[in-house]
N, CA, C and O atoms as a printed pandas DataFrame, in Angstrom:
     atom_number atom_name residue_name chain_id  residue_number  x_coord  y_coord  z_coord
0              1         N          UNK        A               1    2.396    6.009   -9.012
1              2        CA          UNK        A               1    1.405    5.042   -8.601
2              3         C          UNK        A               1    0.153    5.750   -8.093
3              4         O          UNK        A               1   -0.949    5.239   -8.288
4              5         N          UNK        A               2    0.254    6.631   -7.602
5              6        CA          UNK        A               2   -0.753    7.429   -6.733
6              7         C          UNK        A               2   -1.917    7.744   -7.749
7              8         O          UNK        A               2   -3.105    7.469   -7.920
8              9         N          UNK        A               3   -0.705    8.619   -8.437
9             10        CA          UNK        A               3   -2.003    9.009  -10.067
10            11         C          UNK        A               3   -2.628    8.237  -10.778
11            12         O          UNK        A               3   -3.589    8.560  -11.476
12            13         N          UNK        A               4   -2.137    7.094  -10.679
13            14        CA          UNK        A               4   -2.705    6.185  -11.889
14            15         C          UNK        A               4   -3.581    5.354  -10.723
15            16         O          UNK        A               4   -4.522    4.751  -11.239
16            17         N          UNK        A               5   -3.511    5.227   -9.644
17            18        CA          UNK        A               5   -4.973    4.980   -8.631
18            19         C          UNK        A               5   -5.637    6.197   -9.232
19            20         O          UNK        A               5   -6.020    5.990  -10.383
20            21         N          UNK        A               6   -5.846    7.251   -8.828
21            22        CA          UNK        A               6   -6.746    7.724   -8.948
22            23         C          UNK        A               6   -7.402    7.704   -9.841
23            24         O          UNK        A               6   -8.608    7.724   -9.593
24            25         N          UNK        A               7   -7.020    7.662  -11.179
25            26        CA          UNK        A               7   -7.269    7.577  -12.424
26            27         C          UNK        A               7   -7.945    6.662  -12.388
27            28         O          UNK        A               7   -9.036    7.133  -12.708
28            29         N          UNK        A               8   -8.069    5.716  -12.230
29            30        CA          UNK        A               8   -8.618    4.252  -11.514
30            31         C          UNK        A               8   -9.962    4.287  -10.821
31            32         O          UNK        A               8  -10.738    3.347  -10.649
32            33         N          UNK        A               9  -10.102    5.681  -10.418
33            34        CA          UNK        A               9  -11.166    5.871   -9.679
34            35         C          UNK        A               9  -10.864    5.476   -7.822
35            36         O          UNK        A               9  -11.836    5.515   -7.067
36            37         N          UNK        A              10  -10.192    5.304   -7.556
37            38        CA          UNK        A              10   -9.283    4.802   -6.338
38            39         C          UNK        A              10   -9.016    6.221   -5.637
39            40         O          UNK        A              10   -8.326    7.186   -5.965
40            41         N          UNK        A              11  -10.194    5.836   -4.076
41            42        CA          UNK        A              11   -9.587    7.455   -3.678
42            43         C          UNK        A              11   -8.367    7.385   -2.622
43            44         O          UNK        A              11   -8.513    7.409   -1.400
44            45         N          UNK        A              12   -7.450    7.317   -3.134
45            46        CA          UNK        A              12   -6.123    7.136   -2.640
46            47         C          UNK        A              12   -5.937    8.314   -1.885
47            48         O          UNK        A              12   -6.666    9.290   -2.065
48            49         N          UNK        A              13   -4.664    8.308   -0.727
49            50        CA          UNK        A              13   -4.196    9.692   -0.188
50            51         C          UNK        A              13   -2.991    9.737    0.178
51            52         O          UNK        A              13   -2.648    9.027    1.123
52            53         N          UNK        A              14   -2.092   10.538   -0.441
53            54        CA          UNK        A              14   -0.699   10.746   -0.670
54            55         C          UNK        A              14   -0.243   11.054    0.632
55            56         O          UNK        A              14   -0.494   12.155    1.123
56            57         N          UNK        A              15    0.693    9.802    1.517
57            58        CA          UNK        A              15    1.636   10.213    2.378
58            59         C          UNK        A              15    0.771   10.663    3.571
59            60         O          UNK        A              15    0.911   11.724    4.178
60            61         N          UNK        A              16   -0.186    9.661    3.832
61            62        CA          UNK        A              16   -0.834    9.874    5.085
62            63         C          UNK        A              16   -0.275    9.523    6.634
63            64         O          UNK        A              16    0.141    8.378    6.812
64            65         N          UNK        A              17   -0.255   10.282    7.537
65            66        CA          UNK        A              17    0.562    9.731    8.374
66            67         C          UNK        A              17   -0.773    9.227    9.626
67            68         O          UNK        A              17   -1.777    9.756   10.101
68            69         N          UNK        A              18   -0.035    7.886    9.766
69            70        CA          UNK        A              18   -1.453    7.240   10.821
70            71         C          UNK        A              18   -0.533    7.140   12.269
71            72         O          UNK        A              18   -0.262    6.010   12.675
72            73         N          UNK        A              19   -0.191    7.999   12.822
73            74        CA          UNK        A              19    0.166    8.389   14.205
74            75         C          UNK        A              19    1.725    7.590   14.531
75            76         O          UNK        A              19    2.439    7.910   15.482
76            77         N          UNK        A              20    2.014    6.667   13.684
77            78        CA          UNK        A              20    3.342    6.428   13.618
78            79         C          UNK        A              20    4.487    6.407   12.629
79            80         O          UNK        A              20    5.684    6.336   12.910
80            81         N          UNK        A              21    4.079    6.461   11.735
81            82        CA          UNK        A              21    4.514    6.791   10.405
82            83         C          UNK        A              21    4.082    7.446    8.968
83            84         O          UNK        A              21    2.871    7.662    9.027
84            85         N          UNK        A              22    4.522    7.776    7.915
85            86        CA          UNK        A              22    3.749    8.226    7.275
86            87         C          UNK        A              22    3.728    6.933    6.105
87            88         O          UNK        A              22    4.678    6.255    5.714
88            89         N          UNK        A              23    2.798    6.891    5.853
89            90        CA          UNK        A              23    2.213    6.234    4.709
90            91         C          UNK        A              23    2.623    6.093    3.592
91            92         O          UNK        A              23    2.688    7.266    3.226
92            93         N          UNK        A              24    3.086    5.257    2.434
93            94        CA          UNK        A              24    3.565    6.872    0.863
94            95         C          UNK        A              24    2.175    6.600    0.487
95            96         O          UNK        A              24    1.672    7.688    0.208
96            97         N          UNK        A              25    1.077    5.387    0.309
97            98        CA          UNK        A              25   -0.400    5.797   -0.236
98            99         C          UNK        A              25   -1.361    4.993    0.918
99           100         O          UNK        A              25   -1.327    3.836    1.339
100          101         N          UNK        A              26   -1.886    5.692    1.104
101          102        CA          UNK        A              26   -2.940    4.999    1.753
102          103         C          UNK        A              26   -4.497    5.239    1.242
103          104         O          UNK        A              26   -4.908    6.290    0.750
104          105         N          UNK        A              27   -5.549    3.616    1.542
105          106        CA          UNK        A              27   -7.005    3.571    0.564
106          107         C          UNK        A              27   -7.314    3.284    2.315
107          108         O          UNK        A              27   -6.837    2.293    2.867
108          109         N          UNK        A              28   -8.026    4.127    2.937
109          110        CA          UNK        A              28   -8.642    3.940    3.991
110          111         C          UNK        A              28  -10.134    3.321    4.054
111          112         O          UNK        A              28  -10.610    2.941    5.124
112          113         N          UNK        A              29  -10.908    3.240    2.709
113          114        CA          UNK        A              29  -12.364    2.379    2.861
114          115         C          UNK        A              29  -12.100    0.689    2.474
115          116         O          UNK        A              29  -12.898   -0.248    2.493
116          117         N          UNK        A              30  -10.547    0.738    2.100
117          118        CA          UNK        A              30  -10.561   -0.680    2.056
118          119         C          UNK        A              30   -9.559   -1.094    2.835
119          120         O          UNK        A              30   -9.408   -2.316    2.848
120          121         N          UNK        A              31   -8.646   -0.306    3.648
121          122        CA          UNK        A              31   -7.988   -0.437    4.744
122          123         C          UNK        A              31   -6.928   -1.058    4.413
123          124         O          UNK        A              31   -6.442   -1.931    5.133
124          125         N          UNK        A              32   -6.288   -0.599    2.979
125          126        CA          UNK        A              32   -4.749   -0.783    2.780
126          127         C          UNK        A              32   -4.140   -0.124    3.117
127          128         O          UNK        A              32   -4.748    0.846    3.570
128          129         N          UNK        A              33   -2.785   -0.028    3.201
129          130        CA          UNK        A              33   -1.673    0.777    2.613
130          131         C          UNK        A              33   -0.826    0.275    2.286
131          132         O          UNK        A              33   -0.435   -0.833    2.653
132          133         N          UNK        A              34   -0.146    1.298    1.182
133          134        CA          UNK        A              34    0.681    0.651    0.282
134          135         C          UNK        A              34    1.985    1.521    0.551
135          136         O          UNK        A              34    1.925    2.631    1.081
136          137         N          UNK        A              35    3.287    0.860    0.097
137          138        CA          UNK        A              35    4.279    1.478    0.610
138          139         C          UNK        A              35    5.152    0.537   -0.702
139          140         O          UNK        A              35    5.247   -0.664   -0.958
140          141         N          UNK        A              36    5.719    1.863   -1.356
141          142        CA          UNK        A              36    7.020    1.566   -2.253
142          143         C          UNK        A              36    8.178    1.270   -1.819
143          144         O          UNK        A              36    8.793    2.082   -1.128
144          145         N          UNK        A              37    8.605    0.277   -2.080
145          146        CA          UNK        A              37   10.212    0.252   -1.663
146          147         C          UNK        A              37   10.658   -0.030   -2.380
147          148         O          UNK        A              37   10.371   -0.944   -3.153
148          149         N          UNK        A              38   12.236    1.232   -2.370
149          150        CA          UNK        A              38   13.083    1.353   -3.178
150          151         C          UNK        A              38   14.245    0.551   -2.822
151          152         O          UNK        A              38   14.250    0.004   -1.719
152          153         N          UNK        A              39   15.262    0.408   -3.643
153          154        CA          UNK        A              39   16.067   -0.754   -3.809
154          155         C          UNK        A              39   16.811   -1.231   -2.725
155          156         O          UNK        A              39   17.087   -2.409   -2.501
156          157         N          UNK        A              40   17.258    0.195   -1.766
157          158        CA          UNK        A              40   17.735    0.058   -0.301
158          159         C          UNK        A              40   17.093   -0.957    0.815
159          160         O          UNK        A              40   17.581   -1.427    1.842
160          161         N          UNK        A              41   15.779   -1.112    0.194
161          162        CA          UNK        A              41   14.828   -2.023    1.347
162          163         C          UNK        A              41   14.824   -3.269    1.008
163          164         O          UNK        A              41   14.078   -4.044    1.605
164          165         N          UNK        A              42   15.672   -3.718   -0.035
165          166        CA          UNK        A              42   15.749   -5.237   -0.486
166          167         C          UNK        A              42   17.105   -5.533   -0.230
167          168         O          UNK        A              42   17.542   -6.501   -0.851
168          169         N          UNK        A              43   18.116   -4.770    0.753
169          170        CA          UNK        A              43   19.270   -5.295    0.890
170          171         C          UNK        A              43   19.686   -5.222    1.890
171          172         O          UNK        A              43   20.583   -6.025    2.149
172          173         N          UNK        A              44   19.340   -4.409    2.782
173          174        CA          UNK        A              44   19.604   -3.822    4.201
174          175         C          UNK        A              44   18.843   -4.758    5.347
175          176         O          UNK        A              44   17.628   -4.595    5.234
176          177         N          UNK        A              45   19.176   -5.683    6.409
177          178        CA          UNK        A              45   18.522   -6.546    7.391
178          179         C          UNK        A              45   17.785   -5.346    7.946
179          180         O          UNK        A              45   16.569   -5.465    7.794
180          181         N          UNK        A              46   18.155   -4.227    8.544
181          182        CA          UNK        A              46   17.933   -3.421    9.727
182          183         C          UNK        A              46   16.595   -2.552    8.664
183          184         O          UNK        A              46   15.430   -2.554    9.062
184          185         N          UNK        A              47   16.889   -2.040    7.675
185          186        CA          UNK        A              47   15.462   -2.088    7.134
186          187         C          UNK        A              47   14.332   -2.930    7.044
187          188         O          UNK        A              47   13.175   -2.575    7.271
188          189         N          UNK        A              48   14.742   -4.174    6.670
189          190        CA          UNK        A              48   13.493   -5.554    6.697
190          191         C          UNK        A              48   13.095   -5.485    7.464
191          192         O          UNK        A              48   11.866   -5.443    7.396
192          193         N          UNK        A              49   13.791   -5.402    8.997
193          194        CA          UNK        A              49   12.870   -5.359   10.102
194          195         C          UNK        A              49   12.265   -4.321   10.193
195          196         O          UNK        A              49   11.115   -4.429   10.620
196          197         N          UNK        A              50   12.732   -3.010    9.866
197          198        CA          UNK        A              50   11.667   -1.845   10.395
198          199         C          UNK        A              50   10.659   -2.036    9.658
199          200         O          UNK        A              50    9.510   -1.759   10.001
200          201         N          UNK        A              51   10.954   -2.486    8.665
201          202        CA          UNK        A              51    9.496   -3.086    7.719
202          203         C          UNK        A              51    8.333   -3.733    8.234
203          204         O          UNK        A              51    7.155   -3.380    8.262
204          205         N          UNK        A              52    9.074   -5.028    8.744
205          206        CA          UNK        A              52    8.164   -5.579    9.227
206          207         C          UNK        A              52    7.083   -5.269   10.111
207          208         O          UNK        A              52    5.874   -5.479   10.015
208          209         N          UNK        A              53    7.952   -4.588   11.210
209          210        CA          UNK        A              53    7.325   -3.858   12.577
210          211         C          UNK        A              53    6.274   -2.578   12.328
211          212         O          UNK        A              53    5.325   -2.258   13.044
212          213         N          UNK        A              54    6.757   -1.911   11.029
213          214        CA          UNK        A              54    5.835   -0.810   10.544
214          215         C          UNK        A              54    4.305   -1.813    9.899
215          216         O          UNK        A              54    3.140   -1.415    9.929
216          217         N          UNK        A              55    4.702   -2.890    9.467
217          218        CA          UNK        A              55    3.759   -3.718    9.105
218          219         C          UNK        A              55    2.934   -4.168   10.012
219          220         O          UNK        A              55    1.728   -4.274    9.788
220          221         N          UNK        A              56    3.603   -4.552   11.377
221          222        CA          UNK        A              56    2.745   -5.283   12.123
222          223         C          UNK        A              56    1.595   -4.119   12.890
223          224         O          UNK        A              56    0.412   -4.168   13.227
224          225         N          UNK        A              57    2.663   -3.116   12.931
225          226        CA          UNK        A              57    1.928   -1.774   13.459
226          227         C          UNK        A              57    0.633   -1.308   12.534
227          228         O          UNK        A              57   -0.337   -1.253   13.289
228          229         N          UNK        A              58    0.428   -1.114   11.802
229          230        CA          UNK        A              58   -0.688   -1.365   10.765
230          231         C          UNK        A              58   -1.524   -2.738   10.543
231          232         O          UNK        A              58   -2.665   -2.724   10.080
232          233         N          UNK        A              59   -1.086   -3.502   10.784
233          234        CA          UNK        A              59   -2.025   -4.498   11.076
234          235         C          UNK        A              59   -2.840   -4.784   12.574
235          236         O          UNK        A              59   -3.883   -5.430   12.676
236          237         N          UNK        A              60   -2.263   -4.285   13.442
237          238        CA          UNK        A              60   -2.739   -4.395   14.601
238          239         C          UNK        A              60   -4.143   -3.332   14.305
239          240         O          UNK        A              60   -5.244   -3.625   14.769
240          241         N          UNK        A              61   -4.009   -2.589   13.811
241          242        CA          UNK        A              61   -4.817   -1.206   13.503
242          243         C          UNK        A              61   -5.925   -1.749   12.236
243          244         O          UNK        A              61   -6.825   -1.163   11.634
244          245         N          UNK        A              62   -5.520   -2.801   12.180
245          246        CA          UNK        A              62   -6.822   -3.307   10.418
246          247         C          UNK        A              62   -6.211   -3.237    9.421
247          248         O          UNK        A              62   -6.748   -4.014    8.631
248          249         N          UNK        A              63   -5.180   -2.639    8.858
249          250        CA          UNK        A              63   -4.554   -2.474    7.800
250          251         C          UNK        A              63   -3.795   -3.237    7.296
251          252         O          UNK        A              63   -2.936   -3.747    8.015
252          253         N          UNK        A              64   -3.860   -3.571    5.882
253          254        CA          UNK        A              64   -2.997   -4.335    5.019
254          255         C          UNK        A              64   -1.751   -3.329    4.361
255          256         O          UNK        A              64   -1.790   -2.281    3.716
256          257         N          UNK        A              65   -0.869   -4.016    4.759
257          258        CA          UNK        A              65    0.213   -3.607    3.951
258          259         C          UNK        A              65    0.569   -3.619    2.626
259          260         O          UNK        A              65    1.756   -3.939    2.580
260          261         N          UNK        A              66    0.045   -3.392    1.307
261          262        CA          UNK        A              66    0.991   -3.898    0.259
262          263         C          UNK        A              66    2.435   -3.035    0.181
263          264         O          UNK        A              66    2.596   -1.818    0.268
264          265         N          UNK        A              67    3.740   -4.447   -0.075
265          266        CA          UNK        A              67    4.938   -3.425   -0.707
266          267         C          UNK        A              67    5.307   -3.726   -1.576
267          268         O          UNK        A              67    5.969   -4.735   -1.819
268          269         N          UNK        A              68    4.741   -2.393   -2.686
269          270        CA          UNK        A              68    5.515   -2.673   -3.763
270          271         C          UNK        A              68    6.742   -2.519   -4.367
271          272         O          UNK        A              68    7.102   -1.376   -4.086
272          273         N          UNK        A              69    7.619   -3.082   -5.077
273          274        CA          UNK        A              69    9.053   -2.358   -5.571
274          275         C          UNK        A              69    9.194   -1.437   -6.344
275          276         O          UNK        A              69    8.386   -1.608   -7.257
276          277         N          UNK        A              70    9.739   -0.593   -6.491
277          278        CA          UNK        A              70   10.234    0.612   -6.912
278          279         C          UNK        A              70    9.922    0.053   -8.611
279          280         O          UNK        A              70    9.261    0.530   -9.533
280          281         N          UNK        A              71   10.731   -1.142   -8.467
281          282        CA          UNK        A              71   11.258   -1.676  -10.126
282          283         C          UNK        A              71   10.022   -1.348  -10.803
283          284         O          UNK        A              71    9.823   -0.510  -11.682
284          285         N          UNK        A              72    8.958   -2.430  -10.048
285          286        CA          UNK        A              72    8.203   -2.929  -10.953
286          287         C          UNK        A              72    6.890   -2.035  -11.638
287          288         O          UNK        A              72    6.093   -2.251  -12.552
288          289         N          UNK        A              73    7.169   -0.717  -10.504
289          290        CA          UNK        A              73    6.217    0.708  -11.287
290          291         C          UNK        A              73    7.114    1.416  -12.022
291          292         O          UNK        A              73    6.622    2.257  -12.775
292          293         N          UNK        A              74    8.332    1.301  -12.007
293          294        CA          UNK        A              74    8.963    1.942  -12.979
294          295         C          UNK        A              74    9.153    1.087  -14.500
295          296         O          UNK        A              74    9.303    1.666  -15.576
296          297         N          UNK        A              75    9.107   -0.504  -14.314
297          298        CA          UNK        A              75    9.137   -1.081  -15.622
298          299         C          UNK        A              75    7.509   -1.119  -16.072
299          300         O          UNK        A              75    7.369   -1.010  -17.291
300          301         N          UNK        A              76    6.356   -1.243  -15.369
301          302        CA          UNK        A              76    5.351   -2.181  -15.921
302          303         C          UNK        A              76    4.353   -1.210  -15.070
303          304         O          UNK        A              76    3.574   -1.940  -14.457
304          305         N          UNK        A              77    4.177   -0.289  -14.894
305          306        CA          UNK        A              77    3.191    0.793  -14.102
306          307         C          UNK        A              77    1.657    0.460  -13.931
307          308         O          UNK        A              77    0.831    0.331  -13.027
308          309         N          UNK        A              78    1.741    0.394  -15.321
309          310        CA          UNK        A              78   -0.365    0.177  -16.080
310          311         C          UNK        A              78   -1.034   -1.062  -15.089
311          312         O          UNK        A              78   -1.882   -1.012  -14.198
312          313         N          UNK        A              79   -0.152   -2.325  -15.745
313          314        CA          UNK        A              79   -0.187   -3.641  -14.971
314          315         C          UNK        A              79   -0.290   -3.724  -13.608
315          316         O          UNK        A              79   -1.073   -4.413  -12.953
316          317         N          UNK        A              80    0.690   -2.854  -13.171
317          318        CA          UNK        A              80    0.558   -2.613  -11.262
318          319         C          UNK        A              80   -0.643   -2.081  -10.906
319          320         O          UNK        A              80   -1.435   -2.704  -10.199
320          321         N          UNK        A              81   -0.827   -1.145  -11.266
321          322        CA          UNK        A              81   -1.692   -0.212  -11.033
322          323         C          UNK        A              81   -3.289   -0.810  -11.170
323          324         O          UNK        A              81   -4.126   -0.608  -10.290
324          325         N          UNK        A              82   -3.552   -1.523  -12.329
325          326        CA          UNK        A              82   -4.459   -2.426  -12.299
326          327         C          UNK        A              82   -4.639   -3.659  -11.368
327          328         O          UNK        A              82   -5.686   -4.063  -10.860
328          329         N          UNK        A              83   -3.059   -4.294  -11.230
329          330        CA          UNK        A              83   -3.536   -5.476  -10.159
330          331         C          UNK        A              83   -4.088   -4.454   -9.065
331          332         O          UNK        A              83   -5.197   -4.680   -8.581
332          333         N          UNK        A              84   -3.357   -3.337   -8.657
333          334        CA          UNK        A              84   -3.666   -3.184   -7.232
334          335         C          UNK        A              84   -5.196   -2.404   -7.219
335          336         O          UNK        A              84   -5.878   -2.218   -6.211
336          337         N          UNK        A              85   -5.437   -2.122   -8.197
337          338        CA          UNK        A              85   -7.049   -1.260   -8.480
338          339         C          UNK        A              85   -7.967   -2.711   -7.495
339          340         O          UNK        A              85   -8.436   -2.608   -6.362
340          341         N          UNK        A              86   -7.981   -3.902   -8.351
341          342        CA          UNK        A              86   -8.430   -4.741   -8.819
342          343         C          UNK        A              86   -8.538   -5.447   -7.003
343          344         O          UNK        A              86   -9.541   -5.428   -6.289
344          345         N          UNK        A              87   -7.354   -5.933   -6.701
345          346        CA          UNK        A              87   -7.242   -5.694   -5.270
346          347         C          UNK        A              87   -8.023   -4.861   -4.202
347          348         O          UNK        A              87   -8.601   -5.284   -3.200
348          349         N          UNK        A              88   -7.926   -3.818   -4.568
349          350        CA          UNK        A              88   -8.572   -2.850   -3.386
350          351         C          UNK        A              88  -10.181   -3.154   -3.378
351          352         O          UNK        A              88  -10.899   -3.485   -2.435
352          353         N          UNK        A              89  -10.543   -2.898   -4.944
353          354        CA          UNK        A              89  -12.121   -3.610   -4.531
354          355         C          UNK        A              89  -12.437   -4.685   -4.362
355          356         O          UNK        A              89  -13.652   -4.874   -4.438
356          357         N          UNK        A              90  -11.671   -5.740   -4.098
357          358        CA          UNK        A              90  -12.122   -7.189   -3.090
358          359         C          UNK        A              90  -12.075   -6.812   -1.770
359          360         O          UNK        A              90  -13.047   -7.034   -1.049
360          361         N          UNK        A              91  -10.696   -6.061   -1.178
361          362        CA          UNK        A              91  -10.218   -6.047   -0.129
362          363         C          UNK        A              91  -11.657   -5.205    0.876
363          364         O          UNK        A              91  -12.183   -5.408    1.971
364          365         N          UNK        A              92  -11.856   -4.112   -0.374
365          366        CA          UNK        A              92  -13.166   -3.227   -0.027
366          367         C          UNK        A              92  -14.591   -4.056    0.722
367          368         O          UNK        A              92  -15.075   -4.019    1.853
368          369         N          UNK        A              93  -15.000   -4.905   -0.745
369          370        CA          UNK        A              93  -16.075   -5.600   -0.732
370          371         C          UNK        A              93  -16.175   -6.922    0.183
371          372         O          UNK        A              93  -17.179   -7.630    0.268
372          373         N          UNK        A              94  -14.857   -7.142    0.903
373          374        CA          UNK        A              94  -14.837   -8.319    1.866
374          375         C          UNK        A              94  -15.092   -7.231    3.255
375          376         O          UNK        A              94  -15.525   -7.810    4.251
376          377         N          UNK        A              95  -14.881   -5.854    3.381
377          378        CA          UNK        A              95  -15.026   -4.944    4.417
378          379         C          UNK        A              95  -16.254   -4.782    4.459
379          380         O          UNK        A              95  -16.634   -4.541    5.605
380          381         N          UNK        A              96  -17.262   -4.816    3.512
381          382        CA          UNK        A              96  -18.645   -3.820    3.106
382          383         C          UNK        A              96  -19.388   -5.244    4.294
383          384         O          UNK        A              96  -19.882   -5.109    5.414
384          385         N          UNK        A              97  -19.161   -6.675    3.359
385          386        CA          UNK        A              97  -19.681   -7.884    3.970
386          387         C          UNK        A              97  -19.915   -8.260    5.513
387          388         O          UNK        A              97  -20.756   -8.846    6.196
388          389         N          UNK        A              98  -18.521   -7.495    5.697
389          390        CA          UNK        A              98  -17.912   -8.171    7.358
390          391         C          UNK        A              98  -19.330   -7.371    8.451
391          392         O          UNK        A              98  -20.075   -7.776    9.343
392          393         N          UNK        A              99  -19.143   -6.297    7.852
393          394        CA          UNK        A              99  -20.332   -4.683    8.638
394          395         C          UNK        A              99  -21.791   -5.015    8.371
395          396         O          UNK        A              99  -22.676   -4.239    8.730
């Protein structure tokens, strides 16, 4: 996923850690991050919640969470990779507005 942001033109950054966790991508001018989860995080309660809480912890901070599934960059990559391109520059251009 990382590569095919960049490719994208998306200046993504691999596994950034923002003082409580690490990241797996983070777009800091549009104040996402994105976080893969693999199949363990769709079955486990005690994961959902750390999820959540890692979520809320990033949102308190400005940040959007996207999580994506493991599956769906391993079946359909291009497609992902484009919604989330596509995404980041709204998410961006609603930031540029707000300032």
């Amino acid at each position: 996923m990382y590569l095919s942001l960049r490719l994208r033109g998306v200046p993504a950054e691999l596994e950034k850690f923002d003082g409580h966790k690490t990241i797996d991508i983070a777009v800091a001018g549009a104040k996402v991050n994105i976080e893969v989860d693999g199949p363990h995080q769709q079955y486990k309660l005690q994961q959902a919640l750390s999820d959540l809480q890692e979520t809320l912890h990033s949102f308190r901070k400005g940040y959007l969470t996207l999580r994506i599934p493991h599956a769906l960059l391993k079946e359909n990559l291009e497609e992902t990779a484009n919604s989330i391109s596509d995404f980041l520059k709204l998410s961006k251009a609603k930031i540029l507005r707000v300032i």
